[in-house]
N, C-alpha and C positions, 0 to 999 in steps of 0.2 A: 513466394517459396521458390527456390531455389532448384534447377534442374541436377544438381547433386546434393551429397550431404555438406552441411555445413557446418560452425565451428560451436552450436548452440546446444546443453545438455539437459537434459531432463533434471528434474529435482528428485529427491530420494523420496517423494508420493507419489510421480510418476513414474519414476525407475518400479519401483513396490506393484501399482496397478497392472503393470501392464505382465510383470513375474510373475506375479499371481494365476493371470491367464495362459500366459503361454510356458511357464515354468520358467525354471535357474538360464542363465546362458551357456549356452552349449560350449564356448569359447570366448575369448578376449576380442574376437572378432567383431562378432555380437555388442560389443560396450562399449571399445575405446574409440573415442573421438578424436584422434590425428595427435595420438601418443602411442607413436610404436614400444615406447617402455615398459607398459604395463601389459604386452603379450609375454609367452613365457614360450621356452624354446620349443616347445609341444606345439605350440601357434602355431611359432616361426615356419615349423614343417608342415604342416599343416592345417585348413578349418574347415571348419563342421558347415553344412549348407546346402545351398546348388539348391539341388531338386527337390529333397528334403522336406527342405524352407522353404520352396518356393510354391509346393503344394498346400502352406498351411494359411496361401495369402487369404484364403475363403475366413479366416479368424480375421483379418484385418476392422471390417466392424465391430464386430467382440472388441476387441483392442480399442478403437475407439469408443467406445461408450467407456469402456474399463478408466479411460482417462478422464473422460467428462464427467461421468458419475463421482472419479475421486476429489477431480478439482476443479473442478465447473468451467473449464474451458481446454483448449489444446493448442498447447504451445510449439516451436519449431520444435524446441529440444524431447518434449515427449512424442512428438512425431516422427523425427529422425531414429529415435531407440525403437520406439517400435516398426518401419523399415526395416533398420535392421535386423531385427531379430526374422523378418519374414522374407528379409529379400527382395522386400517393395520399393522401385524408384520413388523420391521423395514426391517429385512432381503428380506422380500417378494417386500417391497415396492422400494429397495434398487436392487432388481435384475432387477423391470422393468425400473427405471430409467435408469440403465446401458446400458440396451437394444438398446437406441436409439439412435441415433448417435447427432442428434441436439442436448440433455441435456450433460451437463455435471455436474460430483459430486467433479471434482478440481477446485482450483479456476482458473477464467480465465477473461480474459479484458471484457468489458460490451459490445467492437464492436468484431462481429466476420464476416468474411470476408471467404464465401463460395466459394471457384474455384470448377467449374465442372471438371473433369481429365476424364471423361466418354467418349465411342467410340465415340460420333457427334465430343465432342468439342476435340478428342485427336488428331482425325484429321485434324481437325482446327487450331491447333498451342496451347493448353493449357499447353502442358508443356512447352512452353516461357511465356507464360504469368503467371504462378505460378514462376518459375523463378525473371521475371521482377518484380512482385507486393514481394515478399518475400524478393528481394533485395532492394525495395523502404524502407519499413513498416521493421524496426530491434524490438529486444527484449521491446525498451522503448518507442513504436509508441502508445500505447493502443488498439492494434490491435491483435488479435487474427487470424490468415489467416488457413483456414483448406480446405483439397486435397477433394471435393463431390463427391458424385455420382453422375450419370445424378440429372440436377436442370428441365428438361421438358423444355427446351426453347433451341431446335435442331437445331431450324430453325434459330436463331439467334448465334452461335456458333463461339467464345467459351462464353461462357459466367459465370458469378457471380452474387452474394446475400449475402448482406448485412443486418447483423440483428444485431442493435442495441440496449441494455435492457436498460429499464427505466421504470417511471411512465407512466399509458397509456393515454397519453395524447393525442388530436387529432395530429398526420403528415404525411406524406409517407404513412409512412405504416399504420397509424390506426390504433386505438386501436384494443387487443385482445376482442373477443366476451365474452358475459356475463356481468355480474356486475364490475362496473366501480371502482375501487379505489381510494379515495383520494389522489391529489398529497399535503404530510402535507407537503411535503420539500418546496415545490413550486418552487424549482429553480433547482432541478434535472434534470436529462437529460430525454425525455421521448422516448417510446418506440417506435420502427421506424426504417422500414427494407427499400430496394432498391435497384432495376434489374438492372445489366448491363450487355447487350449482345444486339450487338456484343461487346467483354471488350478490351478493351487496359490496360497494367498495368498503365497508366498515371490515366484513368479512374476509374479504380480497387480502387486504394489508394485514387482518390478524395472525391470517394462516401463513404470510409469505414471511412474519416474524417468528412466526415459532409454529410449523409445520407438524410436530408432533404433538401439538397440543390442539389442532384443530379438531371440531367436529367430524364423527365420523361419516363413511360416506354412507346412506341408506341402503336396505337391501337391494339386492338386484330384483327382489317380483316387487318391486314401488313402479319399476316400470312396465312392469305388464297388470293395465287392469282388469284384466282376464283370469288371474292369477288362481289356480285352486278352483274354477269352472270346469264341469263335470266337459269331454266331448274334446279336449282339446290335446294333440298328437306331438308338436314340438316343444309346445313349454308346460306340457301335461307336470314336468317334474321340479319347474322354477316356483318358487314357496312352499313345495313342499317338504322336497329334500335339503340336507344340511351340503352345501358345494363342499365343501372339506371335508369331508366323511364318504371312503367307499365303501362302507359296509352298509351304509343309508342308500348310496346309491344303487347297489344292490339289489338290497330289499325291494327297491321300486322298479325290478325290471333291468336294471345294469347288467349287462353281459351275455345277457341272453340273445342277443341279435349276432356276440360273435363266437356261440359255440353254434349258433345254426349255421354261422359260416363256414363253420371247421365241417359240419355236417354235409352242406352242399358243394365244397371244395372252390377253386378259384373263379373256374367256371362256369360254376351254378349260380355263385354270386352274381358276375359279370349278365349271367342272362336273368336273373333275378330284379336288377336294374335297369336292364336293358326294356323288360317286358313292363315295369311300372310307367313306365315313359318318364324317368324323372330327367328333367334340365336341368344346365347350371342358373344357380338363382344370385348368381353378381348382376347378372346383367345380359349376358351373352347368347343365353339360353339355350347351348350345346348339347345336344346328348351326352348325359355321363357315361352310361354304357357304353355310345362309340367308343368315346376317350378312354375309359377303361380297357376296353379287349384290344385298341389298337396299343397300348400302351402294352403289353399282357404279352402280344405277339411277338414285339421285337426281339431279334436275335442278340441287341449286343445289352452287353451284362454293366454292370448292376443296373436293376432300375430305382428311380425315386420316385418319393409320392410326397408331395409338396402343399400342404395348408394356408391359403392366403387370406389370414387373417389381421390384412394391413385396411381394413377397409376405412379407406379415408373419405371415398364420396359424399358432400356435404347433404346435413340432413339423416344419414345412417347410423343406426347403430344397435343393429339387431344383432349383430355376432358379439357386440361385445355382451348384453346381458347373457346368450345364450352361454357364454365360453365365464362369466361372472355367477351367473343363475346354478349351471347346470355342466361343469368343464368336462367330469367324467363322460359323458356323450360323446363331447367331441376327441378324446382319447379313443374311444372305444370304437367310433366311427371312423377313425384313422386307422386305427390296426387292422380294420375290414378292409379299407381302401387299398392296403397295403398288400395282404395278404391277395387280394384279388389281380392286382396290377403285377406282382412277382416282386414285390420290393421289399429290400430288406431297413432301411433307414428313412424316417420322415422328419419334414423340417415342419416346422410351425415357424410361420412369419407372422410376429405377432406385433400392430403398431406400439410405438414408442411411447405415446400418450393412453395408455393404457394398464396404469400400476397394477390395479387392485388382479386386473385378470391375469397378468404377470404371476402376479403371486398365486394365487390359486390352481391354474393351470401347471406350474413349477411343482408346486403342493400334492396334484393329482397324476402326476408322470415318476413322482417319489414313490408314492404308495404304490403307482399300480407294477412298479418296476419288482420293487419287494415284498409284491404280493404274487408274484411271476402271470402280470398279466402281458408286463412288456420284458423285453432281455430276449435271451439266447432259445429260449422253451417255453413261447405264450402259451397257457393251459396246458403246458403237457402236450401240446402236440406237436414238437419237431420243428414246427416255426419260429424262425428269431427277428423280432423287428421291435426296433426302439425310435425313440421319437427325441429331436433336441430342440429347442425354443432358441430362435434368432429374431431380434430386436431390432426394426426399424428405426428409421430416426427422423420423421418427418419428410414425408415426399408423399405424396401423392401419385405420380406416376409408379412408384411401384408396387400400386394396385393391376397394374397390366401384368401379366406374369413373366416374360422373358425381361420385362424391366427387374421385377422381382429376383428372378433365377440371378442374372448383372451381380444384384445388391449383396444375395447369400455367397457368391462367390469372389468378394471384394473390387468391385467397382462399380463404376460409377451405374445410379441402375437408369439407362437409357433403354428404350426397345431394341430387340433386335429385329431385323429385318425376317418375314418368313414366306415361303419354306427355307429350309427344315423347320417342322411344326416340331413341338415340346415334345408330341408322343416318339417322337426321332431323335430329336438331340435337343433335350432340355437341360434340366440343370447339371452343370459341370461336362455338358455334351452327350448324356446320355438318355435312355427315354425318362421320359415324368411324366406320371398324372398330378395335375394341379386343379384344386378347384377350393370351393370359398366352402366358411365355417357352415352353414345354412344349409348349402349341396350337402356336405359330410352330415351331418346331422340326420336328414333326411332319411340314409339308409336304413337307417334302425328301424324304422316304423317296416320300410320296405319287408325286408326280414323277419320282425317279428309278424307281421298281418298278410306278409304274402302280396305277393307283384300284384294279383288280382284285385285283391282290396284297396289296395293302395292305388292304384289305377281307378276306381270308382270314383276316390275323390276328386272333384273339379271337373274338367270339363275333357274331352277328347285327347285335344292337343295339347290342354297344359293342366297337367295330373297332380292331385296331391295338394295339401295345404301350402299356404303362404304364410311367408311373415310380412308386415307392414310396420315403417316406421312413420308414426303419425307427430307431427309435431306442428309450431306456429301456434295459432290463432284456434285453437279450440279447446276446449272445460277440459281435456282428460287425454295426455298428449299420451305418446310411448308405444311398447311392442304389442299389436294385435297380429289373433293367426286367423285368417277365414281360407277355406278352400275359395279356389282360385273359380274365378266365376262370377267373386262378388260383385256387387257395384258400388263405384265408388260412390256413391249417396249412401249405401248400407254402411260403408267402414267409418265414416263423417257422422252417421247417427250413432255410431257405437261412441266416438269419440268425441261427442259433442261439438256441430257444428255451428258458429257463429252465424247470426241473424245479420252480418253485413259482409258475409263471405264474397270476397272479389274473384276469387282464383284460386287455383292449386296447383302445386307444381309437383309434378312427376316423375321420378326417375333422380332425382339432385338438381345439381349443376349441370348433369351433361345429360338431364329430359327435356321437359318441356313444358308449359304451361297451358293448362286446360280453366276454361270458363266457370261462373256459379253454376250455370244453368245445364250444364252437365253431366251434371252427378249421376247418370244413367251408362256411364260408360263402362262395361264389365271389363275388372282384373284380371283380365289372363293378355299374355305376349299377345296373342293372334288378334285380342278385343283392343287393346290399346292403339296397337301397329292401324288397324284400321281404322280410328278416330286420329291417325294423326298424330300420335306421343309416342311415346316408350313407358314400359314399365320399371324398365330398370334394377334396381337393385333391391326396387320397394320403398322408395321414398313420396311420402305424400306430406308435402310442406302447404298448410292451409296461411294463407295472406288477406286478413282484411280491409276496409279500406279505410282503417287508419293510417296503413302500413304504405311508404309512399316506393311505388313500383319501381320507379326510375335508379333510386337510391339502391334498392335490392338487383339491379338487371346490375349496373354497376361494378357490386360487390362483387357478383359471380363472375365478372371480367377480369377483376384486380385479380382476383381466385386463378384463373387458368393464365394471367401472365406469371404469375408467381408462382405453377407450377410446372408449367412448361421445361422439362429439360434442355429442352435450347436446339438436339441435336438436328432436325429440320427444319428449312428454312418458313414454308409453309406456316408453320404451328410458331417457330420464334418469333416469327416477326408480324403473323395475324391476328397474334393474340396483342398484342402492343397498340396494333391500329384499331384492336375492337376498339379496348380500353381509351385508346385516344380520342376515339368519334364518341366513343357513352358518355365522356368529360363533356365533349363540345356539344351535345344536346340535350343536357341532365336539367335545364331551364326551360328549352324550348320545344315546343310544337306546329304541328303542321308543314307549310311551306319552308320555315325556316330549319328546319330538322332534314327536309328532303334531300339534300344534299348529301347528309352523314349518314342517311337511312340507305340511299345509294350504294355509297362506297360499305357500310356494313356488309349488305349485301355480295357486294364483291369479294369481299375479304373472305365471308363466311363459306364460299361459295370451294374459293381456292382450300381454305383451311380444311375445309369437308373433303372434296378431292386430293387434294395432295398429303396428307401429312401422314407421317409412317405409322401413328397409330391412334387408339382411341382420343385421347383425349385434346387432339386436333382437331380428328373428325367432328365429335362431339361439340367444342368449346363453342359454337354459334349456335346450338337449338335452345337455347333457352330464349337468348334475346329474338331470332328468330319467330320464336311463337308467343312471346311476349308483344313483336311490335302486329305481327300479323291475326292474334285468334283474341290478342286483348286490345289492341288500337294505343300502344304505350304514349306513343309521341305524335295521338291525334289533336 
């Protein structure tokens, strides 16, 4: 791509997409490609833009998907119209596109056919099933089959996703959010994606032919076996309630946690949270409450309140049934967030492989809009905040949130360096409170039970119920909630632990791995940290010993070169030498490994220290406690 615009034009589907979103063109500026003829002397004198447009670059992903979804890839010429219509140097626009793994800038078939290759499903057999479906589907199938990361569906493993481009027309998958485009073809294929998992390649190649006619995907409580047990706080309402219906969700206790809010005002919330002791439960495990009233205090105007429901850490995917199960929650626990931090607009970053919650969550921001729970006068009380859904596109790193904040404001999403922390100059440089579907969720129990109550559960220092994502190697994988405290042999009895259990890994890719003989180690931050692991985000990946270690230590390597942003040197180039030395002794053990067991060390040691953010620091404890607390490459 070209450091200007070039002489390449979009087609009249991509001209179509991308108006759809950003409306008609303001002027001939806007559309002609190096024919000053078809300006009109209104041009001549002047155009429309500048700052205008140059404010709207934050649509540039919008824009992008708008084109991928209509015509399964992006081409110069649809990329140069949409530039200009925003003001985006092509190059600029041209490197975020690249970025992400679901766009593409070559041409490619309109079905593309997502295999997870990720640790759940590697162990589940996906590399026979990439096999089987790549041997079904040849060069002239109209299939596109590409090797995923984790797609969040662990519990269901191995599994695929299916995304078909076209007009958005209602199917399956449903249309993409925002303004609806004409279908002028009317006989085009329309746009429309579909889960399979568990996959067979029979199943794989059915769906990637005809996506509206696959199987549908099962309820969201198939993954909670808990489902409908009396005792339980955050999926108390997943099987019971209908997710589409906020008059069900109601019924079951909806909204009640935010007219206590209106009740207690900004600041009763913020100390209401503060006094629960709740943490953020990505990972990080920061007081919400700080973040909140430091966010709450800033002087400069507007604030934002930011939802990172990109949760791509391999092994996870408790946001996604929650936000699938039970979406009115986390609307209703946003507008709390909101109300308490002084902000009037929230974004939901919601990953890209994620249709079904796409739709739902679209579905419940409708209703609760014109049932005035969200707009200009939530309940009637003088408060106005609304909420917009912004679509990832495969990355991984913008799970870190200043990468994130990057992404919603069009580019490319690298970390930023901090200070300035988010509660100072977060997204679009102003304050933001950011925190994960899990943390938002959480409040309501807060709220309705009282900081007191809420504080009883679990232990001291880490308050309140958990959720755990249990997958791999045992009878009854998926979301379990126990107050924080448990031990891991309790959450492994719940979910039926293998009689030849080798290991568990904890936290994803970027935890750690713990022994059979363990299982006495209690789930809380403070009990982990002192055995030596992380808790993480709540991933407990069970590995038996059919399951050959080396081949998984591996994966998670290829995992963090592929998604390293690149932008430190540290993290680009540590994560290439993991992956090189795991190649060079995926065979070998002992003395002959010693070498590479060495220099891992080194690498890990740099990448831990030096790189600008998590998933630097991170990307060597797995192998780490793999060669060290399991003996990988004795």
């Amino acid at each position: 791509m070209d450091l200007h615009f070039g002489d390449s034009k979009p087609t009249d589907e991509e001209r179509e997409a991308v108006d759809a979103l950003l409306g008609p063109p303001g002027s001939a500026w806007e559309t002609a490609f190096g024919d000053s003829t078809v300006r009109s002397d209104a041009d001549l004198r002047w155009a429309r833009g500048g700052r205008a447009a140059r404010e709207r670059r934050d649509l540039l992903l919008p824009g992008l998907h708008a084109v991928n979804d209509r015509v399964g890839w992006i081409s110069e010429g649809a990329l140069g119209y949409l530039c200009r219509r925003l003001t985006v140097p092509p190059a600029e626009a041209y490197g975020v596109a690249t970025f992400y793994s679901m766009f593409s800038v070559k041409p490619r078939p309109a079905t593309v056919l997502h295999v997870c290759t990720d640790v759940a499903c590697a162990a589940k057999g996906s590399a026979e099933l990439c096999a089987g479906v790549e041997g079904r589907l040849g060069l002239g199938s109209g299939v596109s089959v590409e090797r995923s990361p984790c797609l969040g569906l662990c519990e269901r493993a191995p599994a695929a996703l299916v995304v078909r481009a076209g007009s958005p027309a209602a199917g399956p998958g449903g249309p993409p959010p925002g303004p609806r485009p004409s279908n002028a073809g009317g006989a085009e294929k329309s746009h429309s994606t579909a889960v399979v998992a568990p996959a067979t390649p029979e199943a794989a190649v059915l769906a990637a032919s005809a996506p509206e006619a696959a199987e549908p995907e099962p309820p969201a409580s198939l993954a909670v076996p808990q489902a409908g047990q009396p005792g339980l706080t955050l999926l108390r309402r997943i099987g019971v309630v209908d997710p589409a219906s906020l008059d069900d969700y109601r019924s079951h206790g909806g909204y009640t946690a935010l007219r206590r809010a209106f009740e207690l005002g900004p600041a009763g919330v913020i100390r209401e949270v503060t006094d629960a002791g709740l943490v953020g439960r990505g990972g990080a495990a920061f007081p919400t409450g700080v973040k909140w009233k430091a966010t709450a205090s800033q002087p400069d105007h507007p604030h934002y309140l930011v939802c990172n429901a990109d949760e791509s850490e391999p092994g996870t995917f408790k946001d996604r049934v929650l936000m699938e199960g039970d979406p009115y929650s986390l609307i209703e626990a946003m507008t709390i967030a909101g109300y308490a931090v002084g902000a009037h607009k929230g974004y939901l970053y919601l990953r890209g492989e994620y249709p079904r919650a796409l739709r739902l969550l679209d579905n419940a921001i409708e209703q609760a809009r014109a049932r005035g729970l969200l707009g200009d006068d939530v309940l009637g009380q003088g408060y106005a905040f609304d909420i917009e859904i912004r679509r990832g596109a495969g990355a991984y790193i913008c799970g870190e949130e200043t990468a994130l904040f990057n992404s919603i404001e069009g580019y490319r999403g690298e970390p930023r360096s901090k200070p300035p922390f988010p509660v100072e100059k977060g997204l679009f440089g102003k304050p933001t409170a950011e925190n994960n579907v899990e943390t938002l969720v959480n409040v309501l129990p807060i709220l309705t039970m009282g900081a007191e109550a809420y504080a009883a559960i679990g232990t001291e220092k880490s308050t309140g119920p958990k959720l755990f994502c249990v997958s791999g190697s045992v009878e009854r994988p998926g979301i379990y909630e126990l107050p924080f405290g448990a031990t891991l042999g309790e959450l492994l009895g719940l979910a039926g632990k293998p009689g030849n259990l080798r290991a568990v890994l904890l936290g994803g890719a970027a935890g750690g791995f713990v022994r059979a003989d363990e299982m006495d180690i209690p789930l809380t931050f403070e009990g982990t940290r002192a055995a030596g692991t992380t808790l993480g985000s709540g991933v407990v990946l069970a590995v038996d010993d059919t399951v050959p270690l080396p081949r998984i230590l591996l994966r998670i390597a290829e995992f963090f070169r592929d998604e390293s942003c690149g932008q430190c040197v540290p993290c680009r180039v540590g994560t290439v030498r993991q992956e090189e030395a795991l190649h060079r002794i995926a065979e070998r053990t002992g003395a002959a490994a010693a070498g590479d067991i060495a220099l891992l060390r080194e690498v890990g040691r740099a990448m831990r220290d030096a790189s600008i953010c998590g998933l630097g620091q991170t990307a060597w404890n797995a192998v780490e406690s793999a060669i060290d607390r399991l003996g990988a490459y004795e």
